[in-house]
N, CA, C and O atoms as a CHARMM CRD file, in Angstrom:
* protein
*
  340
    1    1 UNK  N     -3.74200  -3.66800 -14.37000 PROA 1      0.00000
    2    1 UNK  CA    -2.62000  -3.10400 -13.64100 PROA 1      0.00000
    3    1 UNK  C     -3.14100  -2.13000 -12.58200 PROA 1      0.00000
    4    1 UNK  O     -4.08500  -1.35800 -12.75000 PROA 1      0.00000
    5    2 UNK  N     -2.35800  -2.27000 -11.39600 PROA 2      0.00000
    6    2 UNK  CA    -3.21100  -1.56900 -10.33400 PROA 2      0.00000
    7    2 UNK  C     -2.22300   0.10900 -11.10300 PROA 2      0.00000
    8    2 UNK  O     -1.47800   0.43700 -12.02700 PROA 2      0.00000
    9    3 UNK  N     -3.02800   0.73800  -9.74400 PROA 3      0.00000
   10    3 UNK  CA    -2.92300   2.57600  -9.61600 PROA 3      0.00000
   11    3 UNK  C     -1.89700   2.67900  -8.37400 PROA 3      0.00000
   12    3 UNK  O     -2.36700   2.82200  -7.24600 PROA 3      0.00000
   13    4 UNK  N     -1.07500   2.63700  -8.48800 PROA 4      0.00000
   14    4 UNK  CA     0.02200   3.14200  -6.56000 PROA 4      0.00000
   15    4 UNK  C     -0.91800   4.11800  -6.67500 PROA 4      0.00000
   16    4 UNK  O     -2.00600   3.69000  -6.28900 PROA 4      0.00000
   17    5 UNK  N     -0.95100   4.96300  -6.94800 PROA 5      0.00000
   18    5 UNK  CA    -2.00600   6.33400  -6.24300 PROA 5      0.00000
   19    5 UNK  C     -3.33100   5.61000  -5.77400 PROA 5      0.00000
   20    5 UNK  O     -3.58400   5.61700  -4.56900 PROA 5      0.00000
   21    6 UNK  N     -3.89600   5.19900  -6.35400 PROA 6      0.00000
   22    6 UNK  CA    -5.24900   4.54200  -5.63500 PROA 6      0.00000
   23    6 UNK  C     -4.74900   3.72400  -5.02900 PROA 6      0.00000
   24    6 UNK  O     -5.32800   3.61500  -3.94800 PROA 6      0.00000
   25    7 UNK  N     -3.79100   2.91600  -5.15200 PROA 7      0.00000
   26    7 UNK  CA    -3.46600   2.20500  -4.00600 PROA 7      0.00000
   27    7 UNK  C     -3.17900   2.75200  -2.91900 PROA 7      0.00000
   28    7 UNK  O     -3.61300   2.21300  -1.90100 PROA 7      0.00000
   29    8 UNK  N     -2.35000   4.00600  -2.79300 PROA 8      0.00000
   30    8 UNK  CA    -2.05200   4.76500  -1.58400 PROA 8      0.00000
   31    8 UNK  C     -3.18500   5.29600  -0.95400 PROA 8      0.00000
   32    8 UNK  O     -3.29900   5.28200   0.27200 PROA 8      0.00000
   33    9 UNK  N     -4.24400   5.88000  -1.89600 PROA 9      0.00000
   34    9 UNK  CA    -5.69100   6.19900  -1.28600 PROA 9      0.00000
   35    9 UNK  C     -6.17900   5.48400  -0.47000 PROA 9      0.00000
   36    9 UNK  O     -6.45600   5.74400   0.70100 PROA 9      0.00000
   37   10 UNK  N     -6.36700   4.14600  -1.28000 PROA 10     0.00000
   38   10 UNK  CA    -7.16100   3.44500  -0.26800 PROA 10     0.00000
   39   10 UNK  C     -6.56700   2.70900   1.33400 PROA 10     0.00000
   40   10 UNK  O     -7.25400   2.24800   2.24600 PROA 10     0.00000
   41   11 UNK  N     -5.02100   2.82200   1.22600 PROA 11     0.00000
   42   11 UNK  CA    -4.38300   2.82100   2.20300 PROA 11     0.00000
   43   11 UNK  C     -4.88500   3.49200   3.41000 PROA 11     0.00000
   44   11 UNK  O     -5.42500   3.07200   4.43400 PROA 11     0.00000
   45   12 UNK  N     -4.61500   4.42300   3.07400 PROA 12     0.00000
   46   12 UNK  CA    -5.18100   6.22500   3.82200 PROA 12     0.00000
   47   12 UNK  C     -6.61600   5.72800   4.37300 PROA 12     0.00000
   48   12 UNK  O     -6.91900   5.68700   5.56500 PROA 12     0.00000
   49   13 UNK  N     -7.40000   5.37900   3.35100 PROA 13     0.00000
   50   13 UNK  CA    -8.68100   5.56200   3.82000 PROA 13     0.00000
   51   13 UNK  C     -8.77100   3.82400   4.88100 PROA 13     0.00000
   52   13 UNK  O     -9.27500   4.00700   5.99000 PROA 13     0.00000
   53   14 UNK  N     -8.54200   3.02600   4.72700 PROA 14     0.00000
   54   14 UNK  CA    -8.03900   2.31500   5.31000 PROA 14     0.00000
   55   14 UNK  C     -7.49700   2.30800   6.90300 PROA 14     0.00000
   56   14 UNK  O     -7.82900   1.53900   7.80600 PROA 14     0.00000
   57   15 UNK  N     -6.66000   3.29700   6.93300 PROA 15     0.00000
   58   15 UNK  CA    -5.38500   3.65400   8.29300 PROA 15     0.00000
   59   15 UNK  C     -6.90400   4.49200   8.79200 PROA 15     0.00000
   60   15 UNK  O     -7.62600   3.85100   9.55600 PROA 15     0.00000
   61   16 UNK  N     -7.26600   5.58100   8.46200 PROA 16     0.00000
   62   16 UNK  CA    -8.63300   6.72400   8.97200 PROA 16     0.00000
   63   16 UNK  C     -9.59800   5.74500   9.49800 PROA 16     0.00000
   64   16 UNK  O    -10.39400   6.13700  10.35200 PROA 16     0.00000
   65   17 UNK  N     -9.63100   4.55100   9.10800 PROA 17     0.00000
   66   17 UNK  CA   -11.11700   4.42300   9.68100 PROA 17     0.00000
   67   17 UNK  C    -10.90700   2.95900  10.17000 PROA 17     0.00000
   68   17 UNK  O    -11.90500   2.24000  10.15800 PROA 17     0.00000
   69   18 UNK  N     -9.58700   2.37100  10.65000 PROA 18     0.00000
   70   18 UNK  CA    -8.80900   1.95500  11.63800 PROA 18     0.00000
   71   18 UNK  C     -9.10800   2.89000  12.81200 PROA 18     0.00000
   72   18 UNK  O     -9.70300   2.57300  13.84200 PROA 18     0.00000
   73   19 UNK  N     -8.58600   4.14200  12.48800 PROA 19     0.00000
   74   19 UNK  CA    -8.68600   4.92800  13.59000 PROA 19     0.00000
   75   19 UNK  C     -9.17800   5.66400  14.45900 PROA 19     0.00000
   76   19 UNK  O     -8.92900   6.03000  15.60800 PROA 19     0.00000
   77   20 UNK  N    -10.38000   5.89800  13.21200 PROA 20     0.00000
   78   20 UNK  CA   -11.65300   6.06700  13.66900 PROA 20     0.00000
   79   20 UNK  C    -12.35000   5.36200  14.50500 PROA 20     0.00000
   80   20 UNK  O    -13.06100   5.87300  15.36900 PROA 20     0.00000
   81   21 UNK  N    -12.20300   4.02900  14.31600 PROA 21     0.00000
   82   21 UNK  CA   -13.28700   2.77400  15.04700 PROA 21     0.00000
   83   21 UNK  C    -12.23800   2.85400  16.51300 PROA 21     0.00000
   84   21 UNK  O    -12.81300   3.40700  17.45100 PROA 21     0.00000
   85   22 UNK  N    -10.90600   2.41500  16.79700 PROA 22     0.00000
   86   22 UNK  CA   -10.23800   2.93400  17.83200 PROA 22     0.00000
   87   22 UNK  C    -10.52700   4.06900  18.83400 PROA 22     0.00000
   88   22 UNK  O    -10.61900   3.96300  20.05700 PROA 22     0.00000
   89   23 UNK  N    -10.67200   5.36700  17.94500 PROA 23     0.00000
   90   23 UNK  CA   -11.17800   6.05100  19.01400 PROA 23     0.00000
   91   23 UNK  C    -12.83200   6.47000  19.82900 PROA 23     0.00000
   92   23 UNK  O    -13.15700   7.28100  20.69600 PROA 23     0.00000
   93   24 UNK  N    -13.65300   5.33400  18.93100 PROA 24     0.00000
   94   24 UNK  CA   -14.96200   5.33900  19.13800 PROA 24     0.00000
   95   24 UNK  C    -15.18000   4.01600  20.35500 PROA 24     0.00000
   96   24 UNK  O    -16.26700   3.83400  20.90500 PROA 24     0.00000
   97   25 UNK  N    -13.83900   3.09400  20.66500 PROA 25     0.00000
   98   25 UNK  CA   -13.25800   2.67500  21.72200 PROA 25     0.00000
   99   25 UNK  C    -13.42500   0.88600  21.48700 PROA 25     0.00000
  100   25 UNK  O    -13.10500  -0.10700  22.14000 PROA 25     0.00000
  101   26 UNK  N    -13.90600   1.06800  20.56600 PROA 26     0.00000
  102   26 UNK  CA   -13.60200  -0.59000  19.84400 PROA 26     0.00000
  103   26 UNK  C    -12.12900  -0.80500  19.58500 PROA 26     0.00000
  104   26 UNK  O    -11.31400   0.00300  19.14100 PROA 26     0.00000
  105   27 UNK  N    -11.96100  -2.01500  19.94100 PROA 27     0.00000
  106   27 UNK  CA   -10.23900  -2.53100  20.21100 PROA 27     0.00000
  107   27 UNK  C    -10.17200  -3.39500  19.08200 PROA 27     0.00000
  108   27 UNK  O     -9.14600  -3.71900  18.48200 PROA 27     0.00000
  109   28 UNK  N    -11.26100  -3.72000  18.85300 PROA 28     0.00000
  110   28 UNK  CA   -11.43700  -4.86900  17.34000 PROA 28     0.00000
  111   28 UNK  C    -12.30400  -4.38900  16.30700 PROA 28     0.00000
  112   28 UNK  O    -13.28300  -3.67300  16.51800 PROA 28     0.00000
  113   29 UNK  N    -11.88700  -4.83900  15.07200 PROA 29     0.00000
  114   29 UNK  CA   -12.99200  -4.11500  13.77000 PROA 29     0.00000
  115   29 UNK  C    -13.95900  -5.64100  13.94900 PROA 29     0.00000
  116   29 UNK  O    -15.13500  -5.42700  13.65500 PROA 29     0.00000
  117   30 UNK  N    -13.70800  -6.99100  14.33400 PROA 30     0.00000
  118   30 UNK  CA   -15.03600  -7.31500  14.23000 PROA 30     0.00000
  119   30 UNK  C    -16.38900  -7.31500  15.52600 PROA 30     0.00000
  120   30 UNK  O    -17.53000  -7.77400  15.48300 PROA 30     0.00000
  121   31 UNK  N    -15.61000  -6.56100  16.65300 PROA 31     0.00000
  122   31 UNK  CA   -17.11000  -6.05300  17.08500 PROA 31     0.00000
  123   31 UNK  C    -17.41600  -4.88200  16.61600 PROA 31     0.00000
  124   31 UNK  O    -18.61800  -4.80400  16.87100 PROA 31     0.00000
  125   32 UNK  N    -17.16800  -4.10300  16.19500 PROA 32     0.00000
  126   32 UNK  CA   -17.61200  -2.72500  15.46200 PROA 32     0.00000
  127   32 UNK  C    -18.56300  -2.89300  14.76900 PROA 32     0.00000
  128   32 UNK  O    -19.73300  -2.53800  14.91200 PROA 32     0.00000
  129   33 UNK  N    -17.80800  -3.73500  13.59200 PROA 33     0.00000
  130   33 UNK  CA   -18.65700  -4.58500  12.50100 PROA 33     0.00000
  131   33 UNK  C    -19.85100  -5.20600  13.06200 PROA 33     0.00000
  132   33 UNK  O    -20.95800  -4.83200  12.67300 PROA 33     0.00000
  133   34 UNK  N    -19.72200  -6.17400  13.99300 PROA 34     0.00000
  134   34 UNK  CA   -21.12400  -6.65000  14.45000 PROA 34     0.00000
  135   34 UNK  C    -22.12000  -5.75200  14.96600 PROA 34     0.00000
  136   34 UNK  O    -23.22100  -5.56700  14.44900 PROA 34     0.00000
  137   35 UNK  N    -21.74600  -5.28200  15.86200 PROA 35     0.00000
  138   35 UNK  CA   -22.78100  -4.06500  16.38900 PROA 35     0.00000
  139   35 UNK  C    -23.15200  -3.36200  15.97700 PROA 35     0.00000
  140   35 UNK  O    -24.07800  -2.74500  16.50300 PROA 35     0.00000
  141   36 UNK  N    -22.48800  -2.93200  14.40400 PROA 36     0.00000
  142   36 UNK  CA   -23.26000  -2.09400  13.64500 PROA 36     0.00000
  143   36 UNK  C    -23.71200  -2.79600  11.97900 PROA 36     0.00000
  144   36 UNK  O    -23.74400  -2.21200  10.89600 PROA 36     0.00000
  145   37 UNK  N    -23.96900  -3.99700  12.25200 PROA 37     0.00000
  146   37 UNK  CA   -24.79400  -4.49600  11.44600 PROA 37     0.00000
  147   37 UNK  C    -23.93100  -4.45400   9.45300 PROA 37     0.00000
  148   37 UNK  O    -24.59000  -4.51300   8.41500 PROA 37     0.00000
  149   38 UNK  N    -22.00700  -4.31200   9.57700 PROA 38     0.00000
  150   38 UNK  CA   -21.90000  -4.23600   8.30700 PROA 38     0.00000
  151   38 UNK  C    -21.19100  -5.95300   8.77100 PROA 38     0.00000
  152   38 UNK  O    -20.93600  -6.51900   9.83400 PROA 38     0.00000
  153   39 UNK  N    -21.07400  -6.33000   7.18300 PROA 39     0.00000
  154   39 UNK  CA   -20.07800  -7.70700   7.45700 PROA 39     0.00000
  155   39 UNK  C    -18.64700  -7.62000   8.16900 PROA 39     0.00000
  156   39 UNK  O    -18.03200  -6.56100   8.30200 PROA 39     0.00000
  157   40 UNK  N    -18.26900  -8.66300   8.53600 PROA 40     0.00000
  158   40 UNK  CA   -16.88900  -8.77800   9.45500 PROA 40     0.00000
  159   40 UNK  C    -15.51800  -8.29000   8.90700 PROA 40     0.00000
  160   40 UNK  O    -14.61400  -7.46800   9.06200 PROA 40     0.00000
  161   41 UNK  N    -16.07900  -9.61400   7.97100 PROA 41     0.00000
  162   41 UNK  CA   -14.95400 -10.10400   7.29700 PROA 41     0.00000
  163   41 UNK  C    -14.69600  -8.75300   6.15100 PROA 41     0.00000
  164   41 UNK  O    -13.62300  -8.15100   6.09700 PROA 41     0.00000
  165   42 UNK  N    -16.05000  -8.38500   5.15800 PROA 42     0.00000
  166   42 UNK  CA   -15.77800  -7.05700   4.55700 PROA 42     0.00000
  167   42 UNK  C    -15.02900  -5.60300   5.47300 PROA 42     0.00000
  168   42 UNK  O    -14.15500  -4.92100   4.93700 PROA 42     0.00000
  169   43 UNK  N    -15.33000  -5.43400   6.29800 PROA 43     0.00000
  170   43 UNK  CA   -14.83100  -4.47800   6.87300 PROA 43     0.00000
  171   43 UNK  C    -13.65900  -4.41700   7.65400 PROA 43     0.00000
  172   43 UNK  O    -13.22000  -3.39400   8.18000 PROA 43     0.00000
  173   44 UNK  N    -12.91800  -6.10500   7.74300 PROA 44     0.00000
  174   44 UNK  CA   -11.79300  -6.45200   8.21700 PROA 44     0.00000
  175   44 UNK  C    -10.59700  -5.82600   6.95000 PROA 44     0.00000
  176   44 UNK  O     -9.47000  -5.37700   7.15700 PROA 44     0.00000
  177   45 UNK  N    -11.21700  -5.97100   5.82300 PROA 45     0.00000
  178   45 UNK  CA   -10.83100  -5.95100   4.17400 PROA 45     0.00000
  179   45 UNK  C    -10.56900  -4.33200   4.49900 PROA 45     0.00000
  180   45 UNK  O     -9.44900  -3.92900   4.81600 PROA 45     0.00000
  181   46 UNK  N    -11.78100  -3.40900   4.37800 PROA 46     0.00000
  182   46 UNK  CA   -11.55200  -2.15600   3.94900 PROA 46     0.00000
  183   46 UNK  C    -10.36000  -1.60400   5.40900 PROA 46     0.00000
  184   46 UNK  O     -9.80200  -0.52500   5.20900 PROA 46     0.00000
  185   47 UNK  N    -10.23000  -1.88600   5.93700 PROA 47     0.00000
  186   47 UNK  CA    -9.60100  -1.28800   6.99500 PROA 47     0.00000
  187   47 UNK  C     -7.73200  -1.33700   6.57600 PROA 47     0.00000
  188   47 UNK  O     -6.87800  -0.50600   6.88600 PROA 47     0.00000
  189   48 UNK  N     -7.54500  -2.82000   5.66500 PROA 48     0.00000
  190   48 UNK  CA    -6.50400  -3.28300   5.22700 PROA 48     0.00000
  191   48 UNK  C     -6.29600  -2.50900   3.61500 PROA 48     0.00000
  192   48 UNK  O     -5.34400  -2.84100   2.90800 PROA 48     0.00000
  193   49 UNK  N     -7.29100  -1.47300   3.16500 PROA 49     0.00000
  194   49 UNK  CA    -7.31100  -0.49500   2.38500 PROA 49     0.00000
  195   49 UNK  C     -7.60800  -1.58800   0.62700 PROA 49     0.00000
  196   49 UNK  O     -7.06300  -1.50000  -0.47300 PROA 49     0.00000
  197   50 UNK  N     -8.64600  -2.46200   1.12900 PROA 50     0.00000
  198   50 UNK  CA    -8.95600  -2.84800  -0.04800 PROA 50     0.00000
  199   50 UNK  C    -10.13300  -1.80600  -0.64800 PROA 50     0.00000
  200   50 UNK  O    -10.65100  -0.78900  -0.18500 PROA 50     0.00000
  201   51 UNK  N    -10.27500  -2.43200  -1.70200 PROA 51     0.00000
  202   51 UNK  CA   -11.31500  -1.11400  -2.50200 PROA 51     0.00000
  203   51 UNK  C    -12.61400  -1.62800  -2.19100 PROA 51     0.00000
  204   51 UNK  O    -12.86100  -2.83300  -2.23700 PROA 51     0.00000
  205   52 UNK  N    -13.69500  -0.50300  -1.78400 PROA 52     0.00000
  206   52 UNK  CA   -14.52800   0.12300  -1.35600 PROA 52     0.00000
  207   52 UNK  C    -15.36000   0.59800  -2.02800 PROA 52     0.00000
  208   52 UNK  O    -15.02700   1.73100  -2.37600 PROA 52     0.00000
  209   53 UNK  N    -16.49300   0.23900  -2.47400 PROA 53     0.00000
  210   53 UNK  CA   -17.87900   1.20500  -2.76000 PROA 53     0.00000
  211   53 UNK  C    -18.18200   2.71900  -2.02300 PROA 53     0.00000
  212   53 UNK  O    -18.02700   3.11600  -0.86800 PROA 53     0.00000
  213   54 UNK  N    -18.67200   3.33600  -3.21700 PROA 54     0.00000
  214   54 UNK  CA   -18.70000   4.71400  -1.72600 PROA 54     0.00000
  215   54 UNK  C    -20.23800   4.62600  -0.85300 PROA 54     0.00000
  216   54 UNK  O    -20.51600   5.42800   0.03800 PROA 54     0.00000
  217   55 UNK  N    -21.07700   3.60200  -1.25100 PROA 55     0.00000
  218   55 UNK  CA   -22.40800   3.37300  -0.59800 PROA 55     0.00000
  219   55 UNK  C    -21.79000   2.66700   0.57200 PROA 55     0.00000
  220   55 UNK  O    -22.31700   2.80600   1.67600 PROA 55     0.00000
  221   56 UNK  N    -20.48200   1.75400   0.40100 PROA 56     0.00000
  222   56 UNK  CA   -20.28800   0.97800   1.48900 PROA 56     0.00000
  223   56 UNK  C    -19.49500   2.29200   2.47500 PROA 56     0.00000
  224   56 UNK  O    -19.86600   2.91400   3.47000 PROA 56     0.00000
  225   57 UNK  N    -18.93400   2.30800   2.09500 PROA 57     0.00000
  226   57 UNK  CA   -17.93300   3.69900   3.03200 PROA 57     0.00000
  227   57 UNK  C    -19.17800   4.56700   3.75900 PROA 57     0.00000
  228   57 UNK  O    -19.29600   4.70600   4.97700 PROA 57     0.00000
  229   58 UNK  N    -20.04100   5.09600   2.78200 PROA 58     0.00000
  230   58 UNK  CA   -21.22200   6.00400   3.44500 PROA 58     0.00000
  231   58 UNK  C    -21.49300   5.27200   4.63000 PROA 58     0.00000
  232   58 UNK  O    -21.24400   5.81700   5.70500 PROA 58     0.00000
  233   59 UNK  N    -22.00200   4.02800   4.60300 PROA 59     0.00000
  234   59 UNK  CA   -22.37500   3.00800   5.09300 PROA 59     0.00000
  235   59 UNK  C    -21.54500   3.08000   6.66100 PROA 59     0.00000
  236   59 UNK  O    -22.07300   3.22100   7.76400 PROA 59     0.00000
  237   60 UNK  N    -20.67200   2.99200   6.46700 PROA 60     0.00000
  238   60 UNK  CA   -19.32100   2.87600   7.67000 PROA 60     0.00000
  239   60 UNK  C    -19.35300   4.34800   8.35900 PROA 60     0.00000
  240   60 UNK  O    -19.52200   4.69200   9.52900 PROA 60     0.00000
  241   61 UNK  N    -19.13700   5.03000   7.24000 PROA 61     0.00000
  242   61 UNK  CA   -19.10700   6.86800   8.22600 PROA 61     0.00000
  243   61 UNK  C    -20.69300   6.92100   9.33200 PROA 61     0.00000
  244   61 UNK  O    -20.77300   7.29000  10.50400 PROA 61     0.00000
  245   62 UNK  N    -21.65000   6.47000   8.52900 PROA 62     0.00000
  246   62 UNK  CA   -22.57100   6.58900   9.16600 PROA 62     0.00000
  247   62 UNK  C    -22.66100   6.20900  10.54800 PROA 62     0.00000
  248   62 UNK  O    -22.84800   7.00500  11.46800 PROA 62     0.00000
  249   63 UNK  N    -22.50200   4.80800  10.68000 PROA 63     0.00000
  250   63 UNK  CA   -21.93300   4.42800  12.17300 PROA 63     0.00000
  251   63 UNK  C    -20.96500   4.43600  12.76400 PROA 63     0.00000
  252   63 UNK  O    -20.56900   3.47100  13.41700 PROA 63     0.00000
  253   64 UNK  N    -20.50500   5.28300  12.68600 PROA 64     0.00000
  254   64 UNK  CA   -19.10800   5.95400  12.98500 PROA 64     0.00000
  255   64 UNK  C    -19.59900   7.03000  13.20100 PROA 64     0.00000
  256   64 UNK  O    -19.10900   7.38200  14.27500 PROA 64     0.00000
  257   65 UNK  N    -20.68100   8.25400  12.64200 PROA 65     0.00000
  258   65 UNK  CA   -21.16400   9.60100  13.18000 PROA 65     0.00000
  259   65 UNK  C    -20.37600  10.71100  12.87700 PROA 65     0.00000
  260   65 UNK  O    -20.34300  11.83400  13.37900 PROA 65     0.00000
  261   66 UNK  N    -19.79900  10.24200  12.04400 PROA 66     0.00000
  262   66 UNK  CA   -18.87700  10.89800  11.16600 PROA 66     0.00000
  263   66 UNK  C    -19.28200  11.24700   9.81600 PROA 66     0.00000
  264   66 UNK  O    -19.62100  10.46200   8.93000 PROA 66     0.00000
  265   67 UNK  N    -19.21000  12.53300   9.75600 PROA 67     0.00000
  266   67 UNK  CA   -19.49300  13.29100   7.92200 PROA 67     0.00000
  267   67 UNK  C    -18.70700  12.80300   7.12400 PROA 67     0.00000
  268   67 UNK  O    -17.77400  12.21000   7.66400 PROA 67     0.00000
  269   68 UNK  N    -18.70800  12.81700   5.61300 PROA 68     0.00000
  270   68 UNK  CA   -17.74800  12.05500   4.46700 PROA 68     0.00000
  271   68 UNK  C    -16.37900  13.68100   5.11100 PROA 68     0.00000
  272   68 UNK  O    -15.27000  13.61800   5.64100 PROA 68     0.00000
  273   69 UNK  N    -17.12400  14.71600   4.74700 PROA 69     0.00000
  274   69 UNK  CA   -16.72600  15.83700   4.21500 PROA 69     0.00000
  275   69 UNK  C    -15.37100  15.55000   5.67000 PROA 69     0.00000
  276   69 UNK  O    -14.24400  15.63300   5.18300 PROA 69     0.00000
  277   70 UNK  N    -15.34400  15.25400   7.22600 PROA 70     0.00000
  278   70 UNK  CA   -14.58300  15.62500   8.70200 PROA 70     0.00000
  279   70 UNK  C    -14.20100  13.76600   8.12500 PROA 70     0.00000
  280   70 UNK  O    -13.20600  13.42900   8.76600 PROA 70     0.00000
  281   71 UNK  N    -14.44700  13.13400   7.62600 PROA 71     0.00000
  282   71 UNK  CA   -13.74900  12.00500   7.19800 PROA 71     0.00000
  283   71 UNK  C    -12.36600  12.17500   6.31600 PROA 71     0.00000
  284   71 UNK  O    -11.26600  11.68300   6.56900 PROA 71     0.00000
  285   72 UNK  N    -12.73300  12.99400   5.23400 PROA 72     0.00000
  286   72 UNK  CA   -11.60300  13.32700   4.33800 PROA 72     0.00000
  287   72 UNK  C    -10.67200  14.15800   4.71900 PROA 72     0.00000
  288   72 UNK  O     -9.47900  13.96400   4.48600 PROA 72     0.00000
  289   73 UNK  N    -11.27500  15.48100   5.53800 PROA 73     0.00000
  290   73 UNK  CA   -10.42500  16.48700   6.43400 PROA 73     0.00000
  291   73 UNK  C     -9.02900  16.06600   6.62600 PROA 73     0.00000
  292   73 UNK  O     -8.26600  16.68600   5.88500 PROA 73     0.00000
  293   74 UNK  N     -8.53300  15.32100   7.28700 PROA 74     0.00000
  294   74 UNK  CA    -7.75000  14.64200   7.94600 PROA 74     0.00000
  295   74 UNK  C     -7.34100  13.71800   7.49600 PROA 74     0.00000
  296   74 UNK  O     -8.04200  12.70900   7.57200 PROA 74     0.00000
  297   75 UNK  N     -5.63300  13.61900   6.62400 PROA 75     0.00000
  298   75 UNK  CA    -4.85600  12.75200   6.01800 PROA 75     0.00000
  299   75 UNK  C     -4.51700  13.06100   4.69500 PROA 75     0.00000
  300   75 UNK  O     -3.38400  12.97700   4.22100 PROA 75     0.00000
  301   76 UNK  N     -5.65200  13.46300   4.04400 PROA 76     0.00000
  302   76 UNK  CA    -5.95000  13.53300   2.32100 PROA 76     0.00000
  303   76 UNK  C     -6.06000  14.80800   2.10500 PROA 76     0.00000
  304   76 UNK  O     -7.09800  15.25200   1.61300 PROA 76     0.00000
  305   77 UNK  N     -4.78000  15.79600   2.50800 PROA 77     0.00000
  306   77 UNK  CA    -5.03100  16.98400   2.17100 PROA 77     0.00000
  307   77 UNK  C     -3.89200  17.21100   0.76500 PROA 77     0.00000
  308   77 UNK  O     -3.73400  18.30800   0.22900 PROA 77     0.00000
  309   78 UNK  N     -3.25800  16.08800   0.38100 PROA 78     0.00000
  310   78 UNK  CA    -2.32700  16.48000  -1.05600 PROA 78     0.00000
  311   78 UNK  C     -2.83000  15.85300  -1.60200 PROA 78     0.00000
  312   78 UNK  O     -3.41100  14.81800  -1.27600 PROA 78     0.00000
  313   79 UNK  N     -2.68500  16.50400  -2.88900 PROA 79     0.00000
  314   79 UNK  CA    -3.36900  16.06300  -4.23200 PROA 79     0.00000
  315   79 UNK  C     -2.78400  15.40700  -4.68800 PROA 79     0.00000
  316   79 UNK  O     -1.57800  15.65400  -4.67700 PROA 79     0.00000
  317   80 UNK  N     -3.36900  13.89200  -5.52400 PROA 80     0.00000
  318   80 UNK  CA    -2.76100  13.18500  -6.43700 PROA 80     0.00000
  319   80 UNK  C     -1.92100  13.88900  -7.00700 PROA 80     0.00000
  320   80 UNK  O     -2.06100  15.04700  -7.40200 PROA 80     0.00000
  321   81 UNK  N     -0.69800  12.98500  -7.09300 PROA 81     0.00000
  322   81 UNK  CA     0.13200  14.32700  -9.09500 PROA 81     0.00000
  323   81 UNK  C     -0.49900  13.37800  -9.91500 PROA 81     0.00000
  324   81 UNK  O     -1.15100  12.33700  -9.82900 PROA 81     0.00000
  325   82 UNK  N     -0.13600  13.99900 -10.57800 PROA 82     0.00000
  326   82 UNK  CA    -0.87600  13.46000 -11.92700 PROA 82     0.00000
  327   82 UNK  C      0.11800  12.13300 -13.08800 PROA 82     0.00000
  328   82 UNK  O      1.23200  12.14500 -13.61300 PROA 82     0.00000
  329   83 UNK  N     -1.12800  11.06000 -13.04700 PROA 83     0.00000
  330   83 UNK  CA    -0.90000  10.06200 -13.72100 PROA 83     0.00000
  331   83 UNK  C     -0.22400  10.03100 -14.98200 PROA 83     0.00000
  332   83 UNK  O     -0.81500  10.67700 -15.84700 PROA 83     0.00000
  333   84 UNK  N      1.15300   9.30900 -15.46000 PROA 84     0.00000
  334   84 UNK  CA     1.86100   9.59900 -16.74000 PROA 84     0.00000
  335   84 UNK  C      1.04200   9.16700 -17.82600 PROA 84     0.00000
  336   84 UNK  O      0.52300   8.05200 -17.76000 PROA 84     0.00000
  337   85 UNK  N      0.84800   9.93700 -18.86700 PROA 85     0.00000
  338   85 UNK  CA     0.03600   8.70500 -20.03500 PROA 85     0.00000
  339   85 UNK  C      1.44700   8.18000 -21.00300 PROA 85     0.00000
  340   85 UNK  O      1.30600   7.34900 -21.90000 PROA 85     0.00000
């Protein structure tokens, strides 16, 4: 059974680095992707807020020139509530 909260996360992180690659002036995630050497089709995925490795994400901030820490800044400033048991 999925998480809506992780699902909404990875949304977020998803929409950020959509927007990120946009303002680094790529109009498409698969030249981004090519020119910086991650797969196409994977990074077509994370952008659509599928789930993500954080080696792969590192991976992405990196060519992007972007810190994890000015990655998270912006969007993800409320805290999960907390999961019912």
């Amino acid at each position: 059974m999925k998480d809506p909260q992780i699902e909404q996360l990875l949304s977020l992180v998803g929409e950020r680095l959509k927007a990120l690659r946009k303002a680094k002036g790529y109009s498409n995630y698969e030249q981004f992707a090519y020119e910086n050497n991650i797969g196409r089709a994977q990074y077509g995925r994370y952008e659509k807020g599928s789930d993500l490795r954080l080696s792969s994400l590192f991976r992405v901030l990196q060519a992007m020139d972007i810190s994890p820490a000015d990655f998270f800044a912006e969007g993800f400033e409320s805290p999960l509530p907390p999961t019912p048991n």
